[in-house]
DSSP file (Angstrom, degrees, kcal/mol; ACC not computed):
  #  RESIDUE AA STRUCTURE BP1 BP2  ACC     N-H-->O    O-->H-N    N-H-->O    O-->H-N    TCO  KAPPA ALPHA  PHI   PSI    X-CA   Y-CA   Z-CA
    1    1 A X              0   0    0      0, 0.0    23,-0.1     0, 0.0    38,-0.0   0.000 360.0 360.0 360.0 127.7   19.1   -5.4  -30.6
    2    2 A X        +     0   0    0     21,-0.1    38,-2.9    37,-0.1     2,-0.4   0.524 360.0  56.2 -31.2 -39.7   21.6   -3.0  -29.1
    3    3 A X  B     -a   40   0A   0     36,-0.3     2,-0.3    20,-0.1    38,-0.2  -0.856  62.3-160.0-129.9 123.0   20.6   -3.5  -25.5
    4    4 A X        -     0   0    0     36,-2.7     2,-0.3    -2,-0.4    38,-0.1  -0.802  16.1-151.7-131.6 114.8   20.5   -6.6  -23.6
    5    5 A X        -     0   0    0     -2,-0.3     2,-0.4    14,-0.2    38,-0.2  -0.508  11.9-152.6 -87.4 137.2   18.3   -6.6  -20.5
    6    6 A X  E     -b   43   0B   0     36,-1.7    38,-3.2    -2,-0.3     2,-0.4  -0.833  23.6-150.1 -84.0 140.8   18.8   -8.5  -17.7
    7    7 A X  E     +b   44   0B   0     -2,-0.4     2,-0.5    36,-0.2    38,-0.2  -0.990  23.2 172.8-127.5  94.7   15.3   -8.8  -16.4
    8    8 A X  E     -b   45   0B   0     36,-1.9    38,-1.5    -2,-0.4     2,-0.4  -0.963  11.0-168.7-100.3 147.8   14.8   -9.2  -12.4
    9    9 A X  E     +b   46   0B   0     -2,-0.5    38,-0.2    36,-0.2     5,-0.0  -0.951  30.0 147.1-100.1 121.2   10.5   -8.9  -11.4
   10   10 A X        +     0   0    0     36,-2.4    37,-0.2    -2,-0.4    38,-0.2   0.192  49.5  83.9-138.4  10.6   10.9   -8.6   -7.2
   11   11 A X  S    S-     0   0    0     35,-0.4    36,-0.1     2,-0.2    38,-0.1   0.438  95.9-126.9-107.9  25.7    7.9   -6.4   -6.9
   12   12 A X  S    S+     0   0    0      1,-0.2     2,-0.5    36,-0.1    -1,-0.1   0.790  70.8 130.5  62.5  41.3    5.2   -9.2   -6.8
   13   13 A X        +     0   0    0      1,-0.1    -2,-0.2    34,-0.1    -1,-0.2  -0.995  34.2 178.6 -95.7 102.9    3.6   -7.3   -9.6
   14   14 A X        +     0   0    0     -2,-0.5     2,-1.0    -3,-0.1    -1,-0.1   0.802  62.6  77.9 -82.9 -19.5    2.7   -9.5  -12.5
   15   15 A X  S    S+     0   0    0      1,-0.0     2,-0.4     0, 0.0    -1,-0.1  -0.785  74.9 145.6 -58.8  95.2    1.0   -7.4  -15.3
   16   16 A X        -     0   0    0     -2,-1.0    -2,-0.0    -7,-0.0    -7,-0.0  -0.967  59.3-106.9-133.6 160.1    4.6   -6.2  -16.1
   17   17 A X        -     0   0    0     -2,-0.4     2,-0.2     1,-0.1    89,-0.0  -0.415  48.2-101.7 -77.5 171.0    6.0   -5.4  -19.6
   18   18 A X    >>  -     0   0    0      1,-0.2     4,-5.2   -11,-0.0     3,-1.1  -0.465  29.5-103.8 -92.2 170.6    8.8   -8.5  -21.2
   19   19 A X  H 3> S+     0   0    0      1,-0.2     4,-0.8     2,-0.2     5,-0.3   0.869 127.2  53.6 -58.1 -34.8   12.3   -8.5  -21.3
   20   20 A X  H 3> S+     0   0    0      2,-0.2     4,-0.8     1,-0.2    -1,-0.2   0.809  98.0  57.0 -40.8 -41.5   11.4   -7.7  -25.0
   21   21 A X  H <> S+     0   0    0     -3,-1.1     4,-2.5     2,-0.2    -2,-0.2   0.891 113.5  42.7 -88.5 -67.9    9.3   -5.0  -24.4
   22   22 A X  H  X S+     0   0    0     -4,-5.2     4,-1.1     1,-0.3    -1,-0.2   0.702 107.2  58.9 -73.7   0.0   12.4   -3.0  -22.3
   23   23 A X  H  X S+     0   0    0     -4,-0.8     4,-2.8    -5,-0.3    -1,-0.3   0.816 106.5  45.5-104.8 -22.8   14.8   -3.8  -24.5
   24   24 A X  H  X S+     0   0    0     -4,-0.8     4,-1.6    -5,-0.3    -2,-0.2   0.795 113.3  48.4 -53.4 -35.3   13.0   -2.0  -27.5
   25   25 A X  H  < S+     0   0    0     -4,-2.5     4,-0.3     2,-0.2    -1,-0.2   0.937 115.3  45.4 -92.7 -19.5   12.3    0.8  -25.8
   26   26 A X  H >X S+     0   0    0     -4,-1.1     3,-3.5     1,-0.2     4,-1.1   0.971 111.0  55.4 -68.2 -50.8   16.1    1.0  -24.5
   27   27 A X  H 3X S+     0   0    0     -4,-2.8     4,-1.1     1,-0.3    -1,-0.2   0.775 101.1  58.0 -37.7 -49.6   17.3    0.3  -27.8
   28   28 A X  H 3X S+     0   0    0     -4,-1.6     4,-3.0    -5,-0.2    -1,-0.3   0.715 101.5  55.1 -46.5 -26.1   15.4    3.1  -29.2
   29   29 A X  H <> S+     0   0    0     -3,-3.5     4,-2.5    -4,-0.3     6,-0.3   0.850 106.9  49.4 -86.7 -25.3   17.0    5.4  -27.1
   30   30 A X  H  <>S+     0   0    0     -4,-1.1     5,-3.7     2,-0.2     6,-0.6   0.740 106.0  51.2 -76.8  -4.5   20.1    4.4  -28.1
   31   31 A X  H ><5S+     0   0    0     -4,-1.1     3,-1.1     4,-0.2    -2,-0.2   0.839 104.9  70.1-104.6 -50.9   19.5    4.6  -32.2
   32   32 A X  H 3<5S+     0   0    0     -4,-3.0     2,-0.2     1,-0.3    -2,-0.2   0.822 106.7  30.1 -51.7 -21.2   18.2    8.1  -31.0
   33   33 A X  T 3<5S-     0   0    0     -4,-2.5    -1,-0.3    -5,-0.0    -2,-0.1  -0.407 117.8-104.6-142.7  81.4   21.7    9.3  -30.2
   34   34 A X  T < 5S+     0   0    0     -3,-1.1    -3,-0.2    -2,-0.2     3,-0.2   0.376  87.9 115.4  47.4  40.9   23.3    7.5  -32.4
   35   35 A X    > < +     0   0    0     -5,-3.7     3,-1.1    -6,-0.3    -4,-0.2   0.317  35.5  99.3-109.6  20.3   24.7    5.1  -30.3
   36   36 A X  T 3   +     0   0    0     -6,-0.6    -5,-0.1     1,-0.3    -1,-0.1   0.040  54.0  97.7-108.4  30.9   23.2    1.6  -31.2
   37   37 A X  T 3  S+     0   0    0     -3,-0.2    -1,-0.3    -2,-0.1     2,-0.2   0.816  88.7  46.2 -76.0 -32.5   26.3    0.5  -33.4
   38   38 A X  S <  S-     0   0    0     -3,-1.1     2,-0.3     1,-0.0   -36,-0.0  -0.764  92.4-114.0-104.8 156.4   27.6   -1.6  -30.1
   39   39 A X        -     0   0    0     -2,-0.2     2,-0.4   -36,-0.1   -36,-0.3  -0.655  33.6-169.3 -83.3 137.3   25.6   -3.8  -27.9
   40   40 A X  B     -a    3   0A   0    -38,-2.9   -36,-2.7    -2,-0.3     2,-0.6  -0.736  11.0-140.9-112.5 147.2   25.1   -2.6  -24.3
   41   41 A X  E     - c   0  84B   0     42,-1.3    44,-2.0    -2,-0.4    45,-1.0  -0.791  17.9-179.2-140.1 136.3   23.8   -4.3  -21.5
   42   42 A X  E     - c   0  86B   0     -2,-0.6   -36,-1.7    43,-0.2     2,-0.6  -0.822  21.4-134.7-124.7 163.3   21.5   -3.0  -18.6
   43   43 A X  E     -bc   6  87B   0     43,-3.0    45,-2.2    -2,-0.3     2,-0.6  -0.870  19.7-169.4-111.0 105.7   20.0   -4.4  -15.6
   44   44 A X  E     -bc   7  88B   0    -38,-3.2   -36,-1.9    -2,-0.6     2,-0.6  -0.844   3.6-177.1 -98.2 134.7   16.1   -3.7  -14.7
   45   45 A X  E     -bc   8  89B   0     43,-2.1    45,-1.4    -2,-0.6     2,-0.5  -0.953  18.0-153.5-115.9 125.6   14.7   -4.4  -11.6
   46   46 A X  E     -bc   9  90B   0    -38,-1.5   -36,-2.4    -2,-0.6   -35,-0.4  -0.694  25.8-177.6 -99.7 129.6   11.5   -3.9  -11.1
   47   47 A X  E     - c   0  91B   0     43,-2.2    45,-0.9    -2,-0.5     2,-0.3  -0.322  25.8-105.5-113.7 178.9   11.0   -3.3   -6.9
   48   48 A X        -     0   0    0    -38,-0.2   -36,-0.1    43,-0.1    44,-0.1  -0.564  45.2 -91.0 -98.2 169.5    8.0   -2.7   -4.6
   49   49 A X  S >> S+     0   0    0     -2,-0.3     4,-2.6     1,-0.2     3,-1.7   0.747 124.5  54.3 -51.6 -54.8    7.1    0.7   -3.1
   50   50 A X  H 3> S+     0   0    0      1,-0.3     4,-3.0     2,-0.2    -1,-0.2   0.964 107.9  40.3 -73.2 -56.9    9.3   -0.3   -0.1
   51   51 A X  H 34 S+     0   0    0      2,-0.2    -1,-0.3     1,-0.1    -2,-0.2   0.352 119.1  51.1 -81.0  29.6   12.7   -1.2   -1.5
   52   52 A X  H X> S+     0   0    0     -3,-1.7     3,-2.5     3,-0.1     4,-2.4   0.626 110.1  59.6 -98.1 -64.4   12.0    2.4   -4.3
   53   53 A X  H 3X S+     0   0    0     -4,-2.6     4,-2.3     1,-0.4     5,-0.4   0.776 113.2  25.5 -40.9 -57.0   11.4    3.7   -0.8
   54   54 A X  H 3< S+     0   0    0     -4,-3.0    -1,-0.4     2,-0.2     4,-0.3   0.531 121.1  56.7 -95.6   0.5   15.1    2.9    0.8
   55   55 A X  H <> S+     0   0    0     -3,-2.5     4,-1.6     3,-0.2     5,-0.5   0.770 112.2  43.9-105.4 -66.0   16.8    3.0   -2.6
   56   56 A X  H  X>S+     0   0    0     -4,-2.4     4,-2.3     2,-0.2     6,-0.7   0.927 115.8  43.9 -31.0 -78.6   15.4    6.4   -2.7
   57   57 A X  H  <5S+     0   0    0     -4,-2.3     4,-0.4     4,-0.3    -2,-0.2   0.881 121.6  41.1 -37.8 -49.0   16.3    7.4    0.9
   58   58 A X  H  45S+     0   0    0     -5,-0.4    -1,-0.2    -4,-0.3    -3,-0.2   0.891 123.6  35.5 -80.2 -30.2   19.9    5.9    0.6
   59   59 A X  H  <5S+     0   0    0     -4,-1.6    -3,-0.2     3,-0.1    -2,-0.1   0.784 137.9  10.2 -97.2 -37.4   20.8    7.0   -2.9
   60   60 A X  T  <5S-     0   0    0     -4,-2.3    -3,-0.2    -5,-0.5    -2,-0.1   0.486  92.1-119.7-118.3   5.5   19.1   10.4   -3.1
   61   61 A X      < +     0   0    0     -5,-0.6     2,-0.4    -4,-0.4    -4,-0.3   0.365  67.1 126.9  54.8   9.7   18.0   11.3    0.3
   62   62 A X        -     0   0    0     -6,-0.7    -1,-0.2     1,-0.1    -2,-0.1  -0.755  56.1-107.0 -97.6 140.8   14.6   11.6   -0.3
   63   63 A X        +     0   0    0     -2,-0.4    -1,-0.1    -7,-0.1    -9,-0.1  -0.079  69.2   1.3 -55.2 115.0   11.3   10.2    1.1
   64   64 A X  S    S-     0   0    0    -11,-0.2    -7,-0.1   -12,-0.1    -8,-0.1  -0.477  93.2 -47.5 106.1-177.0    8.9    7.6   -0.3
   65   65 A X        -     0   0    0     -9,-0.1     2,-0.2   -13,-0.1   -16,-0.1  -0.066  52.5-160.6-100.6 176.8    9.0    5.4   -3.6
   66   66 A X        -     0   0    0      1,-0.1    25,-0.3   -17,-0.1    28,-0.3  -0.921  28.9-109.0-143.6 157.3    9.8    6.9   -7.2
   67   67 A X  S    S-     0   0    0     -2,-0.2    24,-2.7     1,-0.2     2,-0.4   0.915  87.1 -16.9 -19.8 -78.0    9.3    5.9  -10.3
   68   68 A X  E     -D   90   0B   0     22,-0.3     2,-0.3    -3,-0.1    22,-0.2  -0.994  51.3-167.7-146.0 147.4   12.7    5.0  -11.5
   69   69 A X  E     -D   89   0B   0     20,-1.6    20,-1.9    -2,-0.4     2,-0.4  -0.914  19.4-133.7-132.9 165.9   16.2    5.7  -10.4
   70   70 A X  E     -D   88   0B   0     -2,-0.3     2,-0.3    18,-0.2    18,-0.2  -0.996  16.1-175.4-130.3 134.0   19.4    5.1  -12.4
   71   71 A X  E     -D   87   0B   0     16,-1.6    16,-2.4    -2,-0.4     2,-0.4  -0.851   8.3-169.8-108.7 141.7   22.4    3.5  -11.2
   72   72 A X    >>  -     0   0    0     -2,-0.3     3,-1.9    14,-0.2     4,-0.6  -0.991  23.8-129.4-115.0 156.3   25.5    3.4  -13.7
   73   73 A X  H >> S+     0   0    0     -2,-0.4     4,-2.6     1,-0.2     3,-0.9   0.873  99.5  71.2 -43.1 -47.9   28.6    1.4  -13.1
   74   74 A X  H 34 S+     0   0    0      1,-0.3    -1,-0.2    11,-0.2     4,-0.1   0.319  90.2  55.7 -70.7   8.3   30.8    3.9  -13.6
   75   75 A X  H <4 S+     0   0    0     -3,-1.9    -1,-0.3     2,-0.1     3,-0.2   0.670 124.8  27.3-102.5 -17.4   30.0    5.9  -10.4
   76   76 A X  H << S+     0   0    0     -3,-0.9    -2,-0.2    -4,-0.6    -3,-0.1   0.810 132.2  39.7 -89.7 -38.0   30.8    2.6   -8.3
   77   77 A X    ><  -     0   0    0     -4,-2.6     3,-5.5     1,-0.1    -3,-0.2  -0.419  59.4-178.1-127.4  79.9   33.1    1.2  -10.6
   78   78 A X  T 3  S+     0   0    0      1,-0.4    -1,-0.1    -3,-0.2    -4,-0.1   0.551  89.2  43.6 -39.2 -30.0   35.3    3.7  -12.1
   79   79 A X  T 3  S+     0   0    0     -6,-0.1    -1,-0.4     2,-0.0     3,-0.1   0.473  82.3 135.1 -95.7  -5.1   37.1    0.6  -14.6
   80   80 A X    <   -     0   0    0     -3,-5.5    -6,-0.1     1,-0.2    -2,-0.0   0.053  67.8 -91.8 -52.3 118.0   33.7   -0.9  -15.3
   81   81 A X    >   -     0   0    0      1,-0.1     3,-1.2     2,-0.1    -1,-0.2  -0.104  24.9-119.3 -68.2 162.4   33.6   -1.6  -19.0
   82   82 A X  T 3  S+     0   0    0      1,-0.3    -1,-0.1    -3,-0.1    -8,-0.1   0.692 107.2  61.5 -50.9 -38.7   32.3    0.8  -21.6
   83   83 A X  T 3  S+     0   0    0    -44,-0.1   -42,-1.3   -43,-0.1    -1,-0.3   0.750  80.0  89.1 -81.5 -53.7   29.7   -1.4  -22.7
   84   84 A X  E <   -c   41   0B   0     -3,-1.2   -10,-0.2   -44,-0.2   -42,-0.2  -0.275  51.3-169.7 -48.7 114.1   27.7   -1.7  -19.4
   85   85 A X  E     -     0   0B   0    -44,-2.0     2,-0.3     1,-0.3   -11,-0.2   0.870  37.5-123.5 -89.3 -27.6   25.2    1.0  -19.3
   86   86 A X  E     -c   42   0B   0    -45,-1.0   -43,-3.0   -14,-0.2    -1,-0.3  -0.995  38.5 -49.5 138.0-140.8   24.1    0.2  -15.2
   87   87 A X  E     -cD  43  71B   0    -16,-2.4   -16,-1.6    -2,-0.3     2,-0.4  -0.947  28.4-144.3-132.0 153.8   20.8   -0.6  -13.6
   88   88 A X  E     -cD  44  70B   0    -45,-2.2   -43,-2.1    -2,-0.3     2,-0.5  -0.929   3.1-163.5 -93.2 148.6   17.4    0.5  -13.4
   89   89 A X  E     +cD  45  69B   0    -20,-1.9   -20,-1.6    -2,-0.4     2,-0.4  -0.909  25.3 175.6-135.7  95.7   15.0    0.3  -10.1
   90   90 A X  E     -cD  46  68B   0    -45,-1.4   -43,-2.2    -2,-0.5     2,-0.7  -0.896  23.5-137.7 -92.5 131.8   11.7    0.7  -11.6
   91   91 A X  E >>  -c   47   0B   0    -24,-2.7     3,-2.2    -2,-0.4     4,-1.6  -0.764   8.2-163.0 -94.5 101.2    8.7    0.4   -9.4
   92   92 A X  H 3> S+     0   0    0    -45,-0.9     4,-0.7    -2,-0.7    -1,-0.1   0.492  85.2  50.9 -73.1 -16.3    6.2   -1.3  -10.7
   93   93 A X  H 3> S+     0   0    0    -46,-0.3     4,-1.7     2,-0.2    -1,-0.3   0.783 114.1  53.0 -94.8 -16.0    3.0   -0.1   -8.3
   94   94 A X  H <> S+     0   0    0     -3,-2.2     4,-1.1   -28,-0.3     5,-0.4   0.942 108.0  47.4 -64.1 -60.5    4.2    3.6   -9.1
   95   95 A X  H  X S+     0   0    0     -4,-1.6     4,-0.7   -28,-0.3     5,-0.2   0.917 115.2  40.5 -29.3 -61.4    4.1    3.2  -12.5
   96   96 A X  H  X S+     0   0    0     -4,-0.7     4,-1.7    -5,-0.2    10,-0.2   0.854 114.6  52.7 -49.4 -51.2    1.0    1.7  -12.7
   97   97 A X  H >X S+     0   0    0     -4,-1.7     3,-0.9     1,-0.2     4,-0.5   0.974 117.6  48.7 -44.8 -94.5   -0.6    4.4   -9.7
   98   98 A X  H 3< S+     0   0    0     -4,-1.1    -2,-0.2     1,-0.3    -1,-0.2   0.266 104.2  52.0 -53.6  -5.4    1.0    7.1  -12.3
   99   99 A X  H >X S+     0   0    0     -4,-0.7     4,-1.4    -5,-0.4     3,-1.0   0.891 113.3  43.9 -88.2 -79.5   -0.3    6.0  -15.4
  100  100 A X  H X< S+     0   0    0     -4,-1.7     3,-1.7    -3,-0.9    -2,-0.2   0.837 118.2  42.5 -29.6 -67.9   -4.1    5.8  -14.2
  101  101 A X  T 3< S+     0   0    0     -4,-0.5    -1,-0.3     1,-0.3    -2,-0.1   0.799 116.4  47.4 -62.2 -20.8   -4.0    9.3  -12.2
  102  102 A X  T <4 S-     0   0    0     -3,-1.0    -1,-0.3    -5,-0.3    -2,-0.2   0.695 113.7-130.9 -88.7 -14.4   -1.8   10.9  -15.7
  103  103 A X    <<  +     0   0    0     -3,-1.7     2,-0.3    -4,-1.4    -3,-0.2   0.999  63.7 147.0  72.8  80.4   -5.2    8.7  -17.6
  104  104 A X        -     0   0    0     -5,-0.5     2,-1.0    -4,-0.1    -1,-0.2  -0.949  60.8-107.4-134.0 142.8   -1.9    7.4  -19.6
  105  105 A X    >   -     0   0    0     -2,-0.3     3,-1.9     1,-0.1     2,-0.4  -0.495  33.5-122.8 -82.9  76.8   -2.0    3.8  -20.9
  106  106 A X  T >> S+     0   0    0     -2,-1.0     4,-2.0     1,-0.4     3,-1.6  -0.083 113.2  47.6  -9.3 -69.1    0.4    1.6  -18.7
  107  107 A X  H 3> S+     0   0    0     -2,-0.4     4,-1.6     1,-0.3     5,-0.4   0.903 108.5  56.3 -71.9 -52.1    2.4    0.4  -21.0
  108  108 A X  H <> S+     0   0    0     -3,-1.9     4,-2.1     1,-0.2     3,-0.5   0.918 113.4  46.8 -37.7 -38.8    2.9    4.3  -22.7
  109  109 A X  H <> S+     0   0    0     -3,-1.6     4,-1.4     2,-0.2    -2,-0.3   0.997 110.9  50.7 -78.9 -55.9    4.1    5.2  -19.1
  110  110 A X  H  X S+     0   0    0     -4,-2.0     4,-0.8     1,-0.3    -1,-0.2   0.553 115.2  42.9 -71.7   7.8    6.6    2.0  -18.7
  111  111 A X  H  X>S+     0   0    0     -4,-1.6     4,-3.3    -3,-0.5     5,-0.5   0.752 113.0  51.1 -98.1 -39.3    8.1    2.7  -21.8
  112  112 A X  H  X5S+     0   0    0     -4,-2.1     4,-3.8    -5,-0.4    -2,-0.2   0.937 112.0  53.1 -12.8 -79.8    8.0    6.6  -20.7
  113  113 A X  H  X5S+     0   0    0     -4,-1.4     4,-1.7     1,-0.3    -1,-0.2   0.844 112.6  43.6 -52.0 -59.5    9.8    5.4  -17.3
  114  114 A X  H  X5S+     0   0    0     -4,-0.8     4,-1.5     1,-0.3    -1,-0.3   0.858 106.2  48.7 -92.7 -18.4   12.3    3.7  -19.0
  115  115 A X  H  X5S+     0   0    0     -4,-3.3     4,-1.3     2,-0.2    -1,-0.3   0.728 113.7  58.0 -49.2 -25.0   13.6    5.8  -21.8
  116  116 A X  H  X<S+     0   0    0     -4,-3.8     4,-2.1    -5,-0.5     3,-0.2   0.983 106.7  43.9 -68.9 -56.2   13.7    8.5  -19.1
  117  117 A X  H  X S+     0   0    0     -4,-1.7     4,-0.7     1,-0.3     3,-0.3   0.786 116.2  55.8 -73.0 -48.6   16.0    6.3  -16.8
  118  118 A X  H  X S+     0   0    0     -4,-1.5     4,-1.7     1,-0.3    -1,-0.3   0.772  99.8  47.4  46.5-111.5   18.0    5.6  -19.9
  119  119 A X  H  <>S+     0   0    0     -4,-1.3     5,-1.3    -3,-0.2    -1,-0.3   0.855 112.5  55.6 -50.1 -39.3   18.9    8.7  -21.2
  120  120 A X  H >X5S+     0   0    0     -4,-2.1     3,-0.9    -3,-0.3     4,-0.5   0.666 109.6  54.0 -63.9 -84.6   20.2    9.7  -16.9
  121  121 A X  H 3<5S+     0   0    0     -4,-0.7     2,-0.3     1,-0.3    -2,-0.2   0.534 110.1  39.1 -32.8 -69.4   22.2    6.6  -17.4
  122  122 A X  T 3<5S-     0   0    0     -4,-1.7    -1,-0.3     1,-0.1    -2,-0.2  -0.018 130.4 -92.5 -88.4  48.9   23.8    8.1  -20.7
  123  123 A X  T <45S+     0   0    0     -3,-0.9     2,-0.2    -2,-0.3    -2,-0.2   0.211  79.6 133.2  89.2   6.5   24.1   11.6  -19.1
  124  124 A X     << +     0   0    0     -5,-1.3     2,-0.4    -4,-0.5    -1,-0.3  -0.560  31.1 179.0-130.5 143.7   21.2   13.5  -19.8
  125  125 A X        -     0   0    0     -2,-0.2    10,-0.2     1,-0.1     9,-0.1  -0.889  30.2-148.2-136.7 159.6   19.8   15.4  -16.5
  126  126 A X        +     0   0    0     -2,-0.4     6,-0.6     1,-0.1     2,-0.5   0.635  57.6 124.1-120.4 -10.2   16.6   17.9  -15.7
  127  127 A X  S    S+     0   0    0      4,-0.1     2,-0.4     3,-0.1    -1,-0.1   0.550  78.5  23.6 -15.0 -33.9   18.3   19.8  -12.8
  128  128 A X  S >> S-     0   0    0     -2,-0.5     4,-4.7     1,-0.2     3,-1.0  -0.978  95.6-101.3-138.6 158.1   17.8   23.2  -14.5
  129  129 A X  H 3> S+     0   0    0     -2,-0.4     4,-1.4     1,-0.2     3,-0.5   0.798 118.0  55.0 -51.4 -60.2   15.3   24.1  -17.0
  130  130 A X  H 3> S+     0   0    0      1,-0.3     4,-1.7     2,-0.3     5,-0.5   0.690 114.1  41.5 -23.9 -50.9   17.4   24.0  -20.0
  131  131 A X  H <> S+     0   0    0     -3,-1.0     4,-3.6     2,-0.2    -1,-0.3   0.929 115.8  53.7 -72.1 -56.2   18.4   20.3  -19.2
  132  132 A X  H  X S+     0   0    0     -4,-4.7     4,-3.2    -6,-0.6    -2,-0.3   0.939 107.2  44.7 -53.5 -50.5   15.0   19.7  -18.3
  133  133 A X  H  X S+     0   0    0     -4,-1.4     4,-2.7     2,-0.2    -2,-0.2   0.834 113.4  54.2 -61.1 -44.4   13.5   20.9  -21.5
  134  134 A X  H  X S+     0   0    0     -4,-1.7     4,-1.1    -5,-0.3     5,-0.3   0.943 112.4  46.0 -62.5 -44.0   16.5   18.8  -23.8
  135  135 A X  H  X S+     0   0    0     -4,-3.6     4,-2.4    -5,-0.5     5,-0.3   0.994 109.3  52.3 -86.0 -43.7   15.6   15.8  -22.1
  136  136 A X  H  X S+     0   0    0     -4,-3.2     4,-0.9    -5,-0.2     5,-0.2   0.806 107.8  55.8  -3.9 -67.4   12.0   16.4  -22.5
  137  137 A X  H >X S+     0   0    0     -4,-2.7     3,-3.9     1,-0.2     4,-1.6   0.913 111.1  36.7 -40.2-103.4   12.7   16.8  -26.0
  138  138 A X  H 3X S+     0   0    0     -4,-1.1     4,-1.1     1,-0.3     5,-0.2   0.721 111.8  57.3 -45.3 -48.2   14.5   13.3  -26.7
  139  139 A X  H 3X S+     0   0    0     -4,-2.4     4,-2.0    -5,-0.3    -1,-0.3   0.832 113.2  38.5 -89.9   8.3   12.5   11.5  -24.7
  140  140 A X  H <X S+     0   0    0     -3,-3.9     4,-3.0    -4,-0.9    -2,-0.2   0.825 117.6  55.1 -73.3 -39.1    8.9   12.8  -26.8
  141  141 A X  H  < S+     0   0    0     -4,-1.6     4,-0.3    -5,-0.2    -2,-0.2   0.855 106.6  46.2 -54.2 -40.0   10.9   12.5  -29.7
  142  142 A X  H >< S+     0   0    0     -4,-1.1     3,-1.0     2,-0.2     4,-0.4   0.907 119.2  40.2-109.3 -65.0   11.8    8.8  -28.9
  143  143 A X  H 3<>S+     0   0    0     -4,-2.0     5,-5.4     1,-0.3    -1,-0.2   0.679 102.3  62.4 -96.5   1.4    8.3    7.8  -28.1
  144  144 A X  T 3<5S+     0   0    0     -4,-3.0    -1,-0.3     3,-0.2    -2,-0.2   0.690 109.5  50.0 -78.3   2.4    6.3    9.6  -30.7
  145  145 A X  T < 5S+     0   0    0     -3,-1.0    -2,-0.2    -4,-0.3    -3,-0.2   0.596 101.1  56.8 -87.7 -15.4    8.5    7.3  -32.9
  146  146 A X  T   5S-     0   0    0     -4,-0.4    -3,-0.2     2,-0.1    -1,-0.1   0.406 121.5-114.4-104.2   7.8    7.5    4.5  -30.9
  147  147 A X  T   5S+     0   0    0      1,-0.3     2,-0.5     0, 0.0    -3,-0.2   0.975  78.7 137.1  79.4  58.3    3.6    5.6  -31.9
  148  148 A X      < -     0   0    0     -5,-5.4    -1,-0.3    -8,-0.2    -2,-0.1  -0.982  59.2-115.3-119.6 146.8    3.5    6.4  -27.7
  149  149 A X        -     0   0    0     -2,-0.5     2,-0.5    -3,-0.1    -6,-0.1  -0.405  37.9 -79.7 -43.0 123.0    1.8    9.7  -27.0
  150  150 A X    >   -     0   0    0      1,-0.2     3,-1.2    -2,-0.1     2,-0.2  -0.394  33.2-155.3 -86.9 135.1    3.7   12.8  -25.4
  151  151 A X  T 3  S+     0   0    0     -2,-0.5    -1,-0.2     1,-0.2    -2,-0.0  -0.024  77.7  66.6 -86.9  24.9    3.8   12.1  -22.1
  152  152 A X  T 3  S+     0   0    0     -2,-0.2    -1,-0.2     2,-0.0    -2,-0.1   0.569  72.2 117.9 -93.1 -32.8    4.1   16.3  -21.0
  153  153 A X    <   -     0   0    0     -3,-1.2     2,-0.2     1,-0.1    -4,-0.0   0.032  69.3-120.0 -81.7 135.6    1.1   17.0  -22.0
  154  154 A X              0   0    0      1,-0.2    -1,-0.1     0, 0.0    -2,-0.0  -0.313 360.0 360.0 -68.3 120.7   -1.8   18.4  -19.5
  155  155 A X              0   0    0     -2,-0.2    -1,-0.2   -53,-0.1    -2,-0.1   0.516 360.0 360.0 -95.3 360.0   -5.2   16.3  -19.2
């Protein structure tokens, strides 16, 4: 493995994927661009609705829970070593909600969730289409390799 996840659970959700489970799907992103010669380490925490909710509000200004957000070290701690990719704040009752209503199979969406937060962590943004459409790209690419479904597509 490339990736070593620290694993926190705080969103009283137990159906949740293992620390195995994210560090495969992280790893993958990093053996797609061609980073997975050094070991990294990231932090998931998986939240409730309420703390996505203030995470959200306080970090991005916006209302209500999210999926996933990405923190890296390096905007808090500019000397932070290389290695350290950051954190993820996944929320485990969106995920779950968004999987059903997208008729997506949980576990396709929480690998979904996290190769997206991933790739913002190592730079990769949707602000404009062009950005959007490149990270689209890598992250279909990533999990039709990981025999997951592409997760754009209209039901």
């Amino acid at each position: 493995m490339s990736v070593i996840v620290e694993l926190v659970n705080e969103s009283a959700e137990p159906a949740v994927p293992s620390q195995a489970e994210f560090e495969g799907w992280s790893d993958a992103v990093l053996k797609e661009l061609k980073q997975s010669e050094q070991a990294f380490e990231l932090g998931i925490r998986l939240v409730s609705e309420n703390e996505s909710a203030e995470l959200n509000q306080n970090f991005r200004n916006k209302q209500g829970p999210t999926n996933v957000l990405s923190f890296t070290y390096s905007d808090i701690l500019p000397e932070a070593q290389q290695n350290l990719l950051g954190d993820l704040a996944i929320c485990s009752q969106v995920v779950i909600r968004e999987a059903q209503e997208q008729h997506k199979t949980a576990q396709a969406h929480w690998a979904h969730m996290t190769i997206h937060g991933m790739l913002h962590l190592l730079g990769h943004d949707h602000q404009d289409d062009i950005q959007a459409e490149s990270m689209e790209t890598l992250e279909c690419n990533i999990l039709l390799k990981l025999g997951y479904p592409q997760p754009y597509k209209e039901v």
